[in-house]
N, C-alpha and C positions, 0 to 999 in steps of 0.2 A: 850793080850793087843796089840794094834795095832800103830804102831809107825809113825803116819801121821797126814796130816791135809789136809782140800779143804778147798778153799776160792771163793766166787764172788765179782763181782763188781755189784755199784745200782749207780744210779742217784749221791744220797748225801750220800753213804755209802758203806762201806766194810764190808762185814763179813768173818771171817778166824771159823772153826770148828776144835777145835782139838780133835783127837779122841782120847780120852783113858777112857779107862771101870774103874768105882768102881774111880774114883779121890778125895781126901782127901786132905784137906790142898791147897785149889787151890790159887794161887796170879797171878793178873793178872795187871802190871803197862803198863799203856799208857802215851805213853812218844808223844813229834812233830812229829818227823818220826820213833819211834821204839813203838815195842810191845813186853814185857818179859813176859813172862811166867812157870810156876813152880807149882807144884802141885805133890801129893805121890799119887799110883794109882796101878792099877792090885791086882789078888791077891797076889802078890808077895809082894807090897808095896812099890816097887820099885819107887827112886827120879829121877822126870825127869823135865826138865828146856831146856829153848831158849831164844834169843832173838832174832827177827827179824826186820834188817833194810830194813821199809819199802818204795815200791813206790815212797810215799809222803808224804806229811803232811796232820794230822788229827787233831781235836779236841778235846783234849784229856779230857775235863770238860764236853764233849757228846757222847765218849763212853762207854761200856756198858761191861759187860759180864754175862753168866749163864750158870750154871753147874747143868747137867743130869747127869744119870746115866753111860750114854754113852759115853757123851764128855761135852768139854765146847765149848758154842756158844759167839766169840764176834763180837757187831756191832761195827765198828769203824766210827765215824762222820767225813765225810771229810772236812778239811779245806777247799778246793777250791772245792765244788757243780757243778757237769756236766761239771767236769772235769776224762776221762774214764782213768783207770788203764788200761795199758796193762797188768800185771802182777804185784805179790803182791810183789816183794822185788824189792832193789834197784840192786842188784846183777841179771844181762841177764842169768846166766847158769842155765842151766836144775836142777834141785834140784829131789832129785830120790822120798823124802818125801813127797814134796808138791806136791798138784792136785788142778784144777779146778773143782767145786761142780756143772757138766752138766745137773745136776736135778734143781738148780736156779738159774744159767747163764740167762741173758737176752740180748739181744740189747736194751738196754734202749735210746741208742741215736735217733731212732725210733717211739721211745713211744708217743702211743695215747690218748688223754683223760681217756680213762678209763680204761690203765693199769698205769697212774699217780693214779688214784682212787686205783688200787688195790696196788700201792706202800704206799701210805698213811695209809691204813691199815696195810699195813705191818709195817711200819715206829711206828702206835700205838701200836703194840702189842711190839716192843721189848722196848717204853718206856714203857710199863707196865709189863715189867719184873724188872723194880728197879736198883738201882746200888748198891753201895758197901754196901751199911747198910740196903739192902735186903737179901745179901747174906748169914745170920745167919739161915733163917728162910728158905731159900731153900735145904739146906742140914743137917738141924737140928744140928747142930754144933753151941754151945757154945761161943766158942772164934776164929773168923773168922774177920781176918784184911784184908785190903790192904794199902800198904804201897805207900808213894807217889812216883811216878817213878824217880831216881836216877841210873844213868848207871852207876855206883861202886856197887849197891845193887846186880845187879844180877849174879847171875851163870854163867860165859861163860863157855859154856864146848868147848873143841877144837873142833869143828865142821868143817868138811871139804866137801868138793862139793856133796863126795859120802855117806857121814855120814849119818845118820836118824836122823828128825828134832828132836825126844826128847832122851838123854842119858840117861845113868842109874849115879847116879851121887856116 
């Protein structure tokens, strides 16, 4: 299991990838500026939780997320639109866990007609991934909530500059 995540920036949207194989139980609250996360995962089973304070403010009634086998993908909806993230937290220091995703990085501040066109596709395909009460049917699981984001709900684990974004909890 791999203890990371990449994120890029788009036009009107953020997406963070956290990677963890085999994930079960995933919750995923979007909060103004924070994003928690939590999910049982590996073969181990092993609990692992974040929360990160992000950049900015997003939308949190237009983000998204979905869980593969591999990881979970969330698009985050920005509050403020072509407005460019330098980087995804609010915190400047090097994080050893987090990466930039240089397979869908773009300069979007650049952009032409018709990679607006190919944002828009992309923009449809992750609302047609669904949100929270799609999530049953994506990982055949039964009883699959997400709770409404609340900064007492989540797990803080002591996290420190050098720590890996997800612990074993």
């Amino acid at each position: 299991m791999v203890n990371s995540l990449h994120w890029y920036d788009r036009r009107d949207s953020v997406f963070i990838e956290f990677l963890v194989a085999d994930s079960k139980d995933v919750k995923v609250d979007f909060g103004k500026t924070k994003c928690g996360f939590s999910c049982t995962g590996g073969t181990d089973n092993a609990k692992l939780a974040n929360e990160i304070d992000l950049f900015d403010a997003i939308d949190e009634s237009q983000s998204k997320h979905k869980r593969t086998d591999r990881s979970v993908l969330c698009y985050l909806r920005k509050a403020q639109p072509g407005k460019a993230w330098p980087r995804l937290t609010k915190e400047k220091a090097k994080l050893s866990w987090l990466s930039v995703d240089f397979n869908n990085w773009k300069d979007w501040e650049d952009d032409s007609e018709e990679e607006m066109g190919n944002f828009d596709q992309f923009s449809d395909m992750m609302n047609n991934m669904g949100g929270e009460d799609d999530l049953a049917d994506l990982d055949g699981a039964d009883d699959v909530r997400i709770f409404p984001f609340h900064h007492a709900s989540i797990s803080r684990l002591p996290l420190s500059r050098s720590e890996p974004v997800l612990g074993v909890m």
